[in-house]
Each structure stands twice: as structure tokens, then as C-alpha cells.
N, C-alpha and C positions, 0 to 999 in steps of 0.2 A: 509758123511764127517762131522766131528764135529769141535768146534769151533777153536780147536787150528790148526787142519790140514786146516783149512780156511785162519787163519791168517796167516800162515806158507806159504801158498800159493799165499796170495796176498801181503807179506812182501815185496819181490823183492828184490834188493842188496841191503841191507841199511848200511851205515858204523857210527859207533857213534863217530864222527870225526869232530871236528871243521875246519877241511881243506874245502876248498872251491873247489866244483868238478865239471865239465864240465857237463852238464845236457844231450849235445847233443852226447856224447861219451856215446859207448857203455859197460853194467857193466860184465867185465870179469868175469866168471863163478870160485868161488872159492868155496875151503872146509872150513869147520866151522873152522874149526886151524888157516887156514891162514885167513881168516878173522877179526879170534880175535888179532893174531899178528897184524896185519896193525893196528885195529881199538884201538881207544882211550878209555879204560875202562869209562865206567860209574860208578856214585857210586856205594857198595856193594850194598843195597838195592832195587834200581833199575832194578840192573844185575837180580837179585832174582828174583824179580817182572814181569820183563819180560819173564824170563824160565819158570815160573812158569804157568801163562796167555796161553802162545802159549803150553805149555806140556799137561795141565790138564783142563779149562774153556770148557768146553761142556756145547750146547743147554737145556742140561735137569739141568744143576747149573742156570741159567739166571732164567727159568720158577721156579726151586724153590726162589731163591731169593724176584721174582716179587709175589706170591704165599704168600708167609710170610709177606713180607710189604702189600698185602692186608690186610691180616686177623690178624696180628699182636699175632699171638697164634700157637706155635709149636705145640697143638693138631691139630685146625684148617689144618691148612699145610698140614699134616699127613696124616687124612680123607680126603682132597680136593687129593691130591695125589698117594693117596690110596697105603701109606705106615706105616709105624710105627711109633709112637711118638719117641722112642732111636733112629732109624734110620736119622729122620730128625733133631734131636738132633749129632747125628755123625757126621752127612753130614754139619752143621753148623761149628762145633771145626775143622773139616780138612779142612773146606775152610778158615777159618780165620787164622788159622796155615799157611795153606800154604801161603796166602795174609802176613802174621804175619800184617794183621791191624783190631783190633774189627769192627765188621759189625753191631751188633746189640746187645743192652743193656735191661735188663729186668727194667720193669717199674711197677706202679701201672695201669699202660693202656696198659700193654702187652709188648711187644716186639720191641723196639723203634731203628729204623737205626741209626747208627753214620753218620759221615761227612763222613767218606769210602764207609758206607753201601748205602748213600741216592745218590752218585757218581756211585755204579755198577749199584745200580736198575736200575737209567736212564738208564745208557744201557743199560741194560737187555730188559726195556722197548722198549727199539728203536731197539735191535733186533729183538725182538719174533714178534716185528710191522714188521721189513721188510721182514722175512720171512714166516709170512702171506700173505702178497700184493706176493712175488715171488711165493708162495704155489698156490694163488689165478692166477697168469696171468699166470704162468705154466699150468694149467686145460687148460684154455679160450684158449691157443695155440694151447693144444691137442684135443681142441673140435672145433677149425677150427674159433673160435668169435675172432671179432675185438676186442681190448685191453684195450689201453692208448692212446692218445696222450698229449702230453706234449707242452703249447704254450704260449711265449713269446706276450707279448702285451705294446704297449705305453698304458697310464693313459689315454690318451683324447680319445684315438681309443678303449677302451676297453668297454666306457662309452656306446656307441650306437653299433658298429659292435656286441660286445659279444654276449649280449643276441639272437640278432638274429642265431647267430652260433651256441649257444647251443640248439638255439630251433629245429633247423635242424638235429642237433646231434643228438637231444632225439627223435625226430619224424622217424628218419633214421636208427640208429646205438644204439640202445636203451643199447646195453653189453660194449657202450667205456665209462670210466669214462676218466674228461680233467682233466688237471693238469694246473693251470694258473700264471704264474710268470708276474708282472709286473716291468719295467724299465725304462731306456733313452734307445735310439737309441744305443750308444756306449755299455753299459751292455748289451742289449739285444741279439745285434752280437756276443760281448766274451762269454754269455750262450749258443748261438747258435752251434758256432765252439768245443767249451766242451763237445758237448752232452747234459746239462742241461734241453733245449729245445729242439723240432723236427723241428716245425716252430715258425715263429714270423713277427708278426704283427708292422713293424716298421717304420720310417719316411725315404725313398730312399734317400739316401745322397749316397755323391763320396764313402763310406766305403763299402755300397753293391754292388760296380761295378765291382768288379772284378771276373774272371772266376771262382772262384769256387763258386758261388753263382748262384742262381735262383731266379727272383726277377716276380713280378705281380703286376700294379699296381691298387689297391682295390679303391681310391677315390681321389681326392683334395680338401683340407680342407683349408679356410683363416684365417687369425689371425685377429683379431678385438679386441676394446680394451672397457669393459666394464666398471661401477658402480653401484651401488648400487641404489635402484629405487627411493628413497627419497635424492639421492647426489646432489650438486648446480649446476653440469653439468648434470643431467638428462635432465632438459628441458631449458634449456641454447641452445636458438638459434644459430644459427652457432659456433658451436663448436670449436675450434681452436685447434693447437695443443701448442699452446702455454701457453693454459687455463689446458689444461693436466698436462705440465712443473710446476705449483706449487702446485701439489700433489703428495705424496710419494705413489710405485707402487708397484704390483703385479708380479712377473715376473720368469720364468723358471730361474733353477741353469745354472752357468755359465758353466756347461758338458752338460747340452742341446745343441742338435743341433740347434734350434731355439731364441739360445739365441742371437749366435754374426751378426745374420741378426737383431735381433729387434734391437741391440747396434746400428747398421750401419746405420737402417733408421731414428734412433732418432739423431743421429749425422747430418745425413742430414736436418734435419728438426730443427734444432739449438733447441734440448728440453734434458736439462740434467737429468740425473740419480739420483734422490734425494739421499742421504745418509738414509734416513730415507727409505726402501723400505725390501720387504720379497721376498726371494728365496725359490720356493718350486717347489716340481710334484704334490704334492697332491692335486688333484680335490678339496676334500672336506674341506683341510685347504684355499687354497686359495679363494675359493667361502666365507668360513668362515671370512679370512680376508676382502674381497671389501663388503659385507653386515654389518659388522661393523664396519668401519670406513669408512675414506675418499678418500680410496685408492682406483687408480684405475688400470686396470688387464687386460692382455692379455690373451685372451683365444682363443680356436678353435670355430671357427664360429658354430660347433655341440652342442659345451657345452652351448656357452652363447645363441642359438635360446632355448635349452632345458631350461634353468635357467631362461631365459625370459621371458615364455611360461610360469612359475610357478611362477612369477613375483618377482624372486627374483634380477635379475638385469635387466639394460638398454643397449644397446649396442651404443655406440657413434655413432655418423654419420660420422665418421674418416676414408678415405680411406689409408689402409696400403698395398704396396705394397711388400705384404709376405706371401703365401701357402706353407700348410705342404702336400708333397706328400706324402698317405697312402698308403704301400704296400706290399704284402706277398712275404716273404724271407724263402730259405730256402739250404741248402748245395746241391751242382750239385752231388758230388758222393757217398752219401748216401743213404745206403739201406735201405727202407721205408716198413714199415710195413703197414698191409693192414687196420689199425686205420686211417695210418700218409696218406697212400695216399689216403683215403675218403678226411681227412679233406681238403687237398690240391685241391679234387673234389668240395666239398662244398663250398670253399672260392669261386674260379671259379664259380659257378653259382649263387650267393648272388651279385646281383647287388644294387651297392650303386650312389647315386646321388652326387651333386657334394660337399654336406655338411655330405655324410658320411649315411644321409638318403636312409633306402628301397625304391625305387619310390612306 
């Protein structure tokens, strides 16, 4: 199948129509006629541009493209392709014709992409990429090897679980490459239900409860509130939380699920919210922030014994009453490849302690 019989394929109804169409209704099966009547002409150019793309763009336009912006020399091209110099000189003027947009301009440094040409290569690049990876896990199907799997993970969970998982991987499953997306809880479920991910490593809230879900839970994690190892509450005797209260904090975005529980116990605990405080997931921003200033930061009891431990912060002597449950999720009726259902084997026998730690 070549590119346009691809695109052609996975076009599906599409009407170039400013009306507003019911997603969940089904798209009647029409002919190209009647579809142009209903639909709402695009500009001339465009119309072009499209018939053009889906008629004539084949696999072997993209490789030369990508091919020429290496070597930036129609000789080059030629020999690496092992065609003719007029040839790949031809093949240049009919694609540009037919595009009618310059792709590429001669130079004193060879053969230089326009703003058109340096827009297909990308793709070209990102195709000839995916259908290497599809070339490559095609084989590993037909030769019976585990694959891919693809795994969502929280930022604090990914910190200590991963590495151990991968090392299991590698010592077990030596032909699966992972693929690792990291999120919130909320992103991590809508990549999950997409297909993005296979599994995911997330914090069990009411969202994972429902039937079509499979859930396991991997550990319970506490929140604790650190600073910095030289801050004025490091060794500040009974700590209070009210000595917390006039410093500006560290704290999950407000789409955290752990966010409107820390709200709740600070509310209880009559300690406001400075105006001056940082919203972030990033491990290494917010470590970055409580080590430089005065700030102090709610973290997983994993991260801050790890960060501890490498004396980069203190952990208060603050009892908060708030655990993150860590656990593997993953779609009930989903058919699992024999990658996806190791990994789901391997979570299962990786025991974690009650801070996320291997015993």
C-alpha cells in the first residue's frame, strides 16, 4: 500500500464543513459527488493540495526528500539512491509542480529547504521513523518475541518503582523495549482509555473504580512536608504548623489529585496558602525550588527519605494526615499482548514497602 492509498484509507468521512456534526451518529456511506455537493469547498489551493498528497505522495517521495536534506547535493541523492542525477532532478520539478510550493533552493552550501520543503521533510522524517518501528515489531510478531509495552506512570512513583521494573524487564524480557509517558492521575486514565498507554501506574482515586477497569494496589505512600537543610525550621524544635503558615510553598497543580486533600487539611489546621507559592509535578523543579529558597514542599514520603538521604532536604516532624495510594491500572476488556501481560506478571511480583521501597 503506498502513501496515498494509506491516507485514503484512514481519511474516514471527513466533510470540509463548518456545520457542527454529531460525533456519536453514524458517517453514511457516500460517493465522492455527493460528498462534494454537501461539503463546503475549501480554497482552490488547498482542494489541490489535498488531491494531489492522497493521489501521488508515496514512501519512496518521503526517503528521497529525507535523502536530499541530508546531503544537500542532487549528485549525492542520486548515488545514495542509486539513480541518476536528471532523474532526481525530475523527480524534484514534478513534485514541486505538483505541490506548486518551492521545496528547495540552490545555494553556495548546496541545496537548501524552503519553509515548504523543511515542513514535508518532518514528516517524511516521522514517517520513514514509524514505519521502521512497524517494519521492526512486525518481524518480533512473526518470530513469536515479546514487543512493546507502553506505561503510564505518576512523577513521584516513577522516581523508585521504575528502575526496579525495568531491571526486571531487562533481566526477563531482554526483546521488549518500554515506552514511558509520564502524568497526573486524571491524564494518565484519558491516555489509558485512548490506547496511548497499555498500563499505568497511578494514584487509586474514585476515577479508577469503575467496572471497566482493573486496578492492584502496588504500595501506600505519605505526604510529608519538607525544606531545605540549612532552612530556619530545619532544627526548629517542635515545629508547628503554624511556623509552616509564613512561608511560601511548594505544592502539586490544582488537577492533582492530591492537591484538594493538602487544601483541606491546611484549612483544618487554620494555615493559609501564601500567594507567593509554585505549582508544579516536576520532581526536579520543585526539589530545585525548596533547596533554594525558603520554601517549603509537600512531597511523597519516597522522594523526600531519597532527597534526605543525599542531604538535600529535611523532612518536618509534621504529622499530615494524607496517603497516596500507588496502584496498577489497567482496561478489563483489553486484549493484551504477551509484552503487556508480563508486565502486569512483573508488577505482581515486585513487592514494595509501605514507602514504595523493595524490602
Amino acid at each position: 500500500m503506498n502513501l496515498a492509498e494509506y491516507m485514503q484509507t484512514t481519511a474516514g468521512c471527513v466533510l470540509y464543513s463548518r456545520d457542527v456534526v454529531d460525533a456519536a451518529s453514524p458517517c453514511p456511506a457516500q460517493s465522492p459527488r455527493q460528498a462534494q455537493k454537501q461539503a463546503l469547498p475549501l480554497p482552490n489551493f488547498a482542494v489541490k493540495l489535498d488531491n494531489y498528497l492522497r493521489s501521488n505522495l508515496k514512501f519512496r517521495n518521503l526517503q528521497f526528500l529525507v535523502t536530499l536534506d541530508d546531503t544537500r547535493h542532487i549528485g549525492k541523492t542520486a548515488q545514495y539512491l542509486h539513480v541518476s542525477q536528471p532523474a532526481i532532478s525530475k523527480t524534484l520539478a514534478a513534485f514541486e509542480e505538483g505541490l506548486n510550493l518551492k521545496l528547495f533552493e540552490r545555494s553556495t552550501r548546496g541545496m537548501e529547504p524552503t519553509e515548504a520543503g523543511t515542513c514535508l521533510i518532518r514528516f517524511a522524517r516521522k514517517m520513514l521513523s514509524e514505519l521502521s518501528s512497524v517494519r521492526d515489531e512486525l518481524n518480533d510478531i512473526n518470530l513469536g518475541r515479546a514487543t512493546r509495552l507502553s506505561l503510564g506512570i505518576l512523577p513521584v512513583a516513577s522516581f523508585v518503582i521504575l528502575p526496579h521494573f525495568i531491571g526486571e524487564i531487562e533481566s526477563r524480557m531482554a526483546t521488549v523495549s518500554v515506552v514511558v509517558r509520564e502524568g497526573t492521575s486524571d491524564m494518565l486514565i484519558s491516555m489509558l482509555r485512548s490506547g496511548e498507554v497499555d498500563l499505568v501506574v497511578s494514584n487509586l482515586t474514585q476515577k479508577v473504580s469503575g467496572c471497566e477497569f482493573e486496578k492492584r494496589l502496588l504500595y501506600k505512600d505519605p505526604v510529608v512536608v519538607v525544606v531545605r537543610k540549612d532552612h530556619p525550621l530545619a532544627d526548629k524544635p517542635d515545629v508547628t504548623w503554624q511556623d509552616v503558615s509564613h512561608y511560601a510553598m511548594v505544592l502539586p497543580p490544582v488537577f492533582a489529585s492530591t492537591r484538594p486533600a493538602i487544601e483541606e487539611f491546611l484549612m483544618r489546621h487554620d494555615v493559609r496558602i501564601s500567594r507567593s507559592h509554585v505549582e508544579s509535578l516536576s520532581i526536579l523543579t520543585n526539589i530545585g525550588v525548596i533547596c533554594s529558597s525558603n520554601s517549603a514542599g509537600f512531597l511523597s514520603k519516597q522522594l523526600a527519605d531519597y532527597f534526605s538521604r543525599n542531604d538535600s532536604v529535611t523532612i518536618l516532624p509534621l504529622s499530615i494526615d494524607l496517603t497516596i495510594d500507588v496502584g496498577l491500572v489497567w482496561l478489563r476488556e483489553r486484549k493484551f499482548t504477551p509484552a503487556q501481560k508480563s508486565g502486569i506478571e512483573l508488577f505482581s511480583h515486585l513487592q514494595f514497602g509501605a514507602s514504595g521501597q523493595p524490602p
